[in-house]
Short mmCIF file of the C-alpha atoms (twelve columns), coordinates in Angstrom:
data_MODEL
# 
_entry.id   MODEL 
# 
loop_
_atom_site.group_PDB 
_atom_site.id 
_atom_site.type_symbol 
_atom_site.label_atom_id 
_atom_site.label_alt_id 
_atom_site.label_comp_id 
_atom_site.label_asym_id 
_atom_site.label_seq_id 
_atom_site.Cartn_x 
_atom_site.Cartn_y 
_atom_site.Cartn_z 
_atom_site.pdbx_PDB_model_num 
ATOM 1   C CA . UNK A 1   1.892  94.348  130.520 1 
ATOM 2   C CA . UNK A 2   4.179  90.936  130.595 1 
ATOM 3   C CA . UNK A 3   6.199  89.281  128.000 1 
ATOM 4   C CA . UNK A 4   8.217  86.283  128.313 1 
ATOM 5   C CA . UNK A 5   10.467 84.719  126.002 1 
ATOM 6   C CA . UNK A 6   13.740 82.078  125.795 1 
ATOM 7   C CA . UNK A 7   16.483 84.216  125.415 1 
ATOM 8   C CA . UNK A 8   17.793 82.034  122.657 1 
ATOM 9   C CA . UNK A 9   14.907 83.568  120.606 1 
ATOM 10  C CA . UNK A 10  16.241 86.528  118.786 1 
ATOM 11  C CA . UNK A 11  13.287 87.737  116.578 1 
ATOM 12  C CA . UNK A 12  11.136 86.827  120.179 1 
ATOM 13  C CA . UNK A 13  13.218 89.283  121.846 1 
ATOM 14  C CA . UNK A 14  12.993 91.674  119.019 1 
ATOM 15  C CA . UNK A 15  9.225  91.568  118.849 1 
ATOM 16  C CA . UNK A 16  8.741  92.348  122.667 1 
ATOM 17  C CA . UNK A 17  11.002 95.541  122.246 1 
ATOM 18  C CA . UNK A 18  9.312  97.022  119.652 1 
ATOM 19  C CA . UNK A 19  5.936  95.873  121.454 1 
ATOM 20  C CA . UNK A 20  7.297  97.835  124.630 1 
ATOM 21  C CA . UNK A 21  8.284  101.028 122.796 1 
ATOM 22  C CA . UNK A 22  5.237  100.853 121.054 1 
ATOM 23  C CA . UNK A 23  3.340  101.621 124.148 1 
ATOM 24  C CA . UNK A 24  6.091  103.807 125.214 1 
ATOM 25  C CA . UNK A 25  5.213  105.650 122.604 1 
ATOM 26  C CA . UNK A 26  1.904  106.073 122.482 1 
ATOM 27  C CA . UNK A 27  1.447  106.996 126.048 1 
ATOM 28  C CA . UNK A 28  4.329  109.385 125.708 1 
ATOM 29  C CA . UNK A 29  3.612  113.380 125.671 1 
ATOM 30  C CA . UNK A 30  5.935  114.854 123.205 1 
ATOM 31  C CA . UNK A 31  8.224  116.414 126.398 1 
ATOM 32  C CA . UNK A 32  9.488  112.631 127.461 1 
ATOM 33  C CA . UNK A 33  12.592 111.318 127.023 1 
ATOM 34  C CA . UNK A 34  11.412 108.192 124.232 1 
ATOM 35  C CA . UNK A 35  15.056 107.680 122.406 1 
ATOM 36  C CA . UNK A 36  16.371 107.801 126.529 1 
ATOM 37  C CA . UNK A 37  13.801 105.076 127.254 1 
ATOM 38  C CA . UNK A 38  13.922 102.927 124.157 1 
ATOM 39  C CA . UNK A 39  18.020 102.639 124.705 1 
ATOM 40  C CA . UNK A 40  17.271 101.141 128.353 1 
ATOM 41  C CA . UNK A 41  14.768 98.861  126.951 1 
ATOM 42  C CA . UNK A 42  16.802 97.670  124.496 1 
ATOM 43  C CA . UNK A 43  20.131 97.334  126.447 1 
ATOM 44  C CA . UNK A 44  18.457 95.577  129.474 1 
ATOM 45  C CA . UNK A 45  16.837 92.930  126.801 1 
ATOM 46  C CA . UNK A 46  20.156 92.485  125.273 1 
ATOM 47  C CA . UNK A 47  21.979 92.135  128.079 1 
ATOM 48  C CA . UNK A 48  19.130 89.336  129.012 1 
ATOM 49  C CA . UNK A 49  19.635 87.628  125.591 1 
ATOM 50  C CA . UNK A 50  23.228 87.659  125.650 1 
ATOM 51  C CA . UNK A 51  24.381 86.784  129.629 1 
ATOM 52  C CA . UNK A 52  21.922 84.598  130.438 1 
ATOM 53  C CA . UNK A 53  20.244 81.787  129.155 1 
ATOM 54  C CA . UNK A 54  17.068 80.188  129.848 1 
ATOM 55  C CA . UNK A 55  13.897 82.117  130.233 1 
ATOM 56  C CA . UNK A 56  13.161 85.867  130.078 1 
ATOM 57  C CA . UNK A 57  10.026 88.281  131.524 1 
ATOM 58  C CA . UNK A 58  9.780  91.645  130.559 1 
ATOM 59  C CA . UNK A 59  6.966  93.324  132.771 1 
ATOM 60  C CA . UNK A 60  5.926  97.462  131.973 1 
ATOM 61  C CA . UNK A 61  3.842  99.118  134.483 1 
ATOM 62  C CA . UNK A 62  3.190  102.574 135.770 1 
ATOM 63  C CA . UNK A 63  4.040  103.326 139.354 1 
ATOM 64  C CA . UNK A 64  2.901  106.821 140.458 1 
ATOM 65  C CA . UNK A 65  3.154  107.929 137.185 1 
ATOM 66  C CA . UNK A 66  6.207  106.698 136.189 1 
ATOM 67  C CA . UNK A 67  6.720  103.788 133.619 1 
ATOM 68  C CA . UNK A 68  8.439  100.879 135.296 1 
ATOM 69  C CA . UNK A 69  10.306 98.476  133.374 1 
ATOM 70  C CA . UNK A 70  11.593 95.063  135.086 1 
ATOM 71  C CA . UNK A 71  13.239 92.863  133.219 1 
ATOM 72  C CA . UNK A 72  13.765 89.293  134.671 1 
ATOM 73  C CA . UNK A 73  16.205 86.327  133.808 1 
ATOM 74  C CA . UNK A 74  16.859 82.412  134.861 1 
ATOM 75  C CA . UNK A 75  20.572 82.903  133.796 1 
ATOM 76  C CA . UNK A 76  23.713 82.749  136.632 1 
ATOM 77  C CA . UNK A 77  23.037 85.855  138.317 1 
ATOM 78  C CA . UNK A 78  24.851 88.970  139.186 1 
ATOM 79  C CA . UNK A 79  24.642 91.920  141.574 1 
ATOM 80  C CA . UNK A 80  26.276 95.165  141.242 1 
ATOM 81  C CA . UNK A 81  28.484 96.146  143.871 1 
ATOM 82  C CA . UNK A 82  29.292 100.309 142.192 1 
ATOM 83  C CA . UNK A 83  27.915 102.098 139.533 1 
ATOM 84  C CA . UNK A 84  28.936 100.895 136.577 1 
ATOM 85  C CA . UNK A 85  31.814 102.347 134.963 1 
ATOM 86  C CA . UNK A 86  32.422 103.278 131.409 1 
ATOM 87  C CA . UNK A 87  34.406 100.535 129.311 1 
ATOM 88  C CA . UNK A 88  38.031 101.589 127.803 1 
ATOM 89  C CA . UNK A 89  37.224 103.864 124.958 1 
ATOM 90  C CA . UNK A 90  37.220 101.386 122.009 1 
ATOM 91  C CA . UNK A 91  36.362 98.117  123.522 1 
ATOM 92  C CA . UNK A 92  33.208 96.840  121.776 1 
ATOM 93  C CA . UNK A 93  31.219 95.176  124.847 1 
ATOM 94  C CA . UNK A 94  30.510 96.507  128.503 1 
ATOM 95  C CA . UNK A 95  28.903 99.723  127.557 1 
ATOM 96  C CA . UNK A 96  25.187 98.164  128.291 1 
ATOM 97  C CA . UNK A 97  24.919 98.817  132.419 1 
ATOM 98  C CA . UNK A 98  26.768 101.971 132.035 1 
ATOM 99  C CA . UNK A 99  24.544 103.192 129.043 1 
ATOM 100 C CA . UNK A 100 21.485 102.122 131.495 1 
ATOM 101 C CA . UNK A 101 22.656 103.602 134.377 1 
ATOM 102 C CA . UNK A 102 23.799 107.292 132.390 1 
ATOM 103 C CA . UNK A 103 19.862 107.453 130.515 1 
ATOM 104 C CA . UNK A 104 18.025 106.630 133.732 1 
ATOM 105 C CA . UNK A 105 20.126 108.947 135.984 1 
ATOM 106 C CA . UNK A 106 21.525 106.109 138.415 1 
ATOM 107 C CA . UNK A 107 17.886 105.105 139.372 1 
ATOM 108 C CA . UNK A 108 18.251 101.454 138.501 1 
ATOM 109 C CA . UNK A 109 18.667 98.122  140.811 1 
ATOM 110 C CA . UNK A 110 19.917 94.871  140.027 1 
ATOM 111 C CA . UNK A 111 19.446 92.450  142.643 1 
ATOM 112 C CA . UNK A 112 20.416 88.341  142.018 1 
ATOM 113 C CA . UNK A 113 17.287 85.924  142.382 1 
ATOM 114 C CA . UNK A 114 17.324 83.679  145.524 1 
ATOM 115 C CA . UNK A 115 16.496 81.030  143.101 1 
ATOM 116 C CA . UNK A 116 18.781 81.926  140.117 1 
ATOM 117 C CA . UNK A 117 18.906 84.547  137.548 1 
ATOM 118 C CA . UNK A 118 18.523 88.580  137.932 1 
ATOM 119 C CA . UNK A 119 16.005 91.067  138.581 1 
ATOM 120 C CA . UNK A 120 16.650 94.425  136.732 1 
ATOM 121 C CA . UNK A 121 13.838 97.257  137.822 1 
ATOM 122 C CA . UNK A 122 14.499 100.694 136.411 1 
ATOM 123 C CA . UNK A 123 11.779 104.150 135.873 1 
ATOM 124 C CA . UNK A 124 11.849 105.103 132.198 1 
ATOM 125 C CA . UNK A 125 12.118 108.553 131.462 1 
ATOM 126 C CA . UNK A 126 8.164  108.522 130.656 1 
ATOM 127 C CA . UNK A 127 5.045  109.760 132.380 1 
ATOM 128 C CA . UNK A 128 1.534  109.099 130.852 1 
ATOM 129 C CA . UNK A 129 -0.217 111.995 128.555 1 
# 
């Protein structure tokens, strides 16, 4: 499944989230990890909508019977260089990549876009009933 939306489109991005978990959800047996994946899903769109503007494609597939979500962007582009560290205890902002990298065990990859923007892939804590 693909979704695409301007990430200037709040209740856009909203509405492809809940789409996502939906079928999260319903493909879910009751032993996965749903409030694990629904966090990632959420964080990666956010950090989408809020870092980089211009276009965004959410894409869910399974790979060997793991749900894979990629989330792309047309924003500036960044790479990680280390796993992302927790933020001082009461700062408000910077917890997304570290919340993302904690629920899906380290098994994520950012990579910057030749042509712009960022390419998030990352296996969700689901496998099909």
């Amino acid at each position: 499944m693909r979704w695409s939306f301007e990430s200037s489109d709040g209740r856009s991005a909203r509405a492809v989230r809940a789409e996502v978990m939906h079928l999260l959800t319903a493909s879910a047996p009751a032993a996965c990890d749903v409030h694990a994946a629904e966090l990632i899903v959420g964080e990666l769109i956010a950090n989408a909508v809020r870092h980089a503007p211009g276009r965004v494609r959410v894409e869910l597939h399974w790979e060997g019977g793991t749900a894979m979500l990629h989330v792309h962007d047309d924003g500036p582009g960044f790479e990680l260089s280390e796993a992302p560290q927790p933020p001082e205890a009461l700062c408000e902002s910077g917890w997304g990549l570290f919340l993302v990298a904690t629920a899906a065990a380290g098994r994520f990859v950012v990579n910057r876009r030749e042509r712009g923007g960022t390419h998030v892939s990352v296996p969700l804590p689901i496998a099909p009933a």
